[in-house]
N, C-alpha and C positions, 0 to 999 in steps of 0.2 A: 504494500500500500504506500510507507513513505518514500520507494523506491521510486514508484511509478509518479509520482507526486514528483519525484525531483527530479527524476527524466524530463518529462514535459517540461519544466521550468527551464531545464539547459538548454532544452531542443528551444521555445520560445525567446531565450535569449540571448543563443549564438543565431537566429533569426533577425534582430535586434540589430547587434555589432554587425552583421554582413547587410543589412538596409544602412546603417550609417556611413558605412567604407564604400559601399554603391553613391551612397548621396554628395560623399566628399569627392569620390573620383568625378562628378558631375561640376561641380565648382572647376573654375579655368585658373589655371595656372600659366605661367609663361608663355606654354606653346601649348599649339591648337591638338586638340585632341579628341578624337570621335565620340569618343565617351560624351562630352558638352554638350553634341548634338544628337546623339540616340534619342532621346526621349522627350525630344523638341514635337510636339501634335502640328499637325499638318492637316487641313482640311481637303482631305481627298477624298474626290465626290460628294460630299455632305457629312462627311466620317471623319472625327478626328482620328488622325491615325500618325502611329508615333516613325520619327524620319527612318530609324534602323530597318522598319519593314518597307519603306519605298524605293530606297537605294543603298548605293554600297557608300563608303567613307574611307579616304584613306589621306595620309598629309606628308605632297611632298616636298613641304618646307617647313621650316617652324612653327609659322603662324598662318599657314596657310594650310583650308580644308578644301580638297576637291573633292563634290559631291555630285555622284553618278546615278540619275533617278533609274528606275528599271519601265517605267512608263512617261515617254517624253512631252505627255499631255501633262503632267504634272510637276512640270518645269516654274511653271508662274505661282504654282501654292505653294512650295517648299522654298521659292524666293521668297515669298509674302510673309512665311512661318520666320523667315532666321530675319527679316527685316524687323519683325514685330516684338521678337524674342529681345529686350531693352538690355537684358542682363551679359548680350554676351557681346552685346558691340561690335558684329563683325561689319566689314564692307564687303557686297554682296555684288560680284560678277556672273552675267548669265550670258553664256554665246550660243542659246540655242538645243547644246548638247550636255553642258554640264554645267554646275554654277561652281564656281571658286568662292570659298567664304575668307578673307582676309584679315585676320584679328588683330586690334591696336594694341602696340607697345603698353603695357599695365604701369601706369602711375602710383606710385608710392601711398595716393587717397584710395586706388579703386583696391591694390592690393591689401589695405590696410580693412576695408567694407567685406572684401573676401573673406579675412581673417574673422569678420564678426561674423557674418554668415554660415561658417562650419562652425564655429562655436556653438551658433544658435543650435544646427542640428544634432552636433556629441550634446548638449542640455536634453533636447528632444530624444535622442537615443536614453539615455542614462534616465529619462523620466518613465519612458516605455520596458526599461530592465527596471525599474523597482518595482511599476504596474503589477509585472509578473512576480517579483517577489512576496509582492503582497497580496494575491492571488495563490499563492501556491503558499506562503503562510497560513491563509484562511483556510486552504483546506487540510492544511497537518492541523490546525486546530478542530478542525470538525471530526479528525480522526480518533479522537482527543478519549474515548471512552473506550475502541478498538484494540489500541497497543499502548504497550505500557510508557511511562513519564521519560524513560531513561531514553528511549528509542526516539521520541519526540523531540527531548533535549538535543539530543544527535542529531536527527532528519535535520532541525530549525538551523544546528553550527554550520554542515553541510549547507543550507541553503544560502545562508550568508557570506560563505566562502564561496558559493559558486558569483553569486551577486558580486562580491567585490572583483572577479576573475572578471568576468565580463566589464565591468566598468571600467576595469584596468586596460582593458584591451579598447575601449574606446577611447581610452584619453591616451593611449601610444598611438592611436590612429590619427588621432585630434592633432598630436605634438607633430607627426611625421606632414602631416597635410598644412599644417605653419609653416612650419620649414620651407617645404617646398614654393609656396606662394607669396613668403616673403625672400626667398634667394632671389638676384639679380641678375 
């Protein structure tokens, strides 16, 4: 019972840290990178539908993404999408067959905004790893007439070391994705 209780909690909270390392690899760093634009929505045919399934992405300069739609009717949406997209700033060439997106030099204010921005999401991550601690608390309490005091005492240590694992792993993610966005 406390077992299966802290399985679930591990599994929901290495869920958790691999949504926040997704959500930091989406924030821009230096140079351009597909990742940024994966999960830019794009209104194809009436369907938002996200850029990774309409085309391929690859970057053969630093700051520069060429993007190859697989349907050349939806050339003018997926312009439309990265023009509208405020956060990523690119400049936006289309010759017909593929669009070039061009990403500005990051200024010390915009990478400093960056910097607040993955902080916001390791809070938001680390608020979604306690949710689950406290949930999976509540049900070793309700276990609570089941199995004996000592086992509970245990399951509870156990969940708390699992809780600070996780949280630890989000804040090396946190520390590693600084780094990176404010290097020069």
């Amino acid at each position: 019972m406390i077992s299966e209780v802290l399985a679930e909690a591990k599994d929901k909270m290495g869920k958790s840290v691999e949504a926040a390392k997704d959500d930091f690899a989406n924030v821009r760093t230096g140079r351009a990178n597909p990742a940024l634009f994966q999960k830019l929505l794009v209104d194809y045919y009436g369907t938002p539908t996200p850029l990774g399934q309409l085309s391929t992405m690859n970057n053969p300069e630093a700051r520069m993404l060429v993007i190859t739609p697989f349907d050349k009717g939806a050339l003018k949406d997926i312009e439309k999408a990265i023009v509208a997209a405020q956060h990523l700033g690119a400049n936006v060439g289309n010759d017909g067959n593929i669009i070039r997106a061009v990403l500005p030099e990051l200024t010390e204010d915009r990478r400093k905004e960056y910097v607040k921005l993955v902080k916001g999401k390791a809070e938001d991550a680390r608020v979604s790893i306690r949710n689950v601690r406290r949930k999976a608390k509540d049900d070793l309490d309700a276990l609570k007439g089941e199995v004996g005091d000592d086992e509970l005492a245990r399951g509870e240590k156990e969940l708390e070391a699992l809780t600070k694992t996780h949280i630890d792993a989000i804040d090396d993610a946190l520390k590693k994705k600084e780094a990176e966005l404010l290097e020069v």
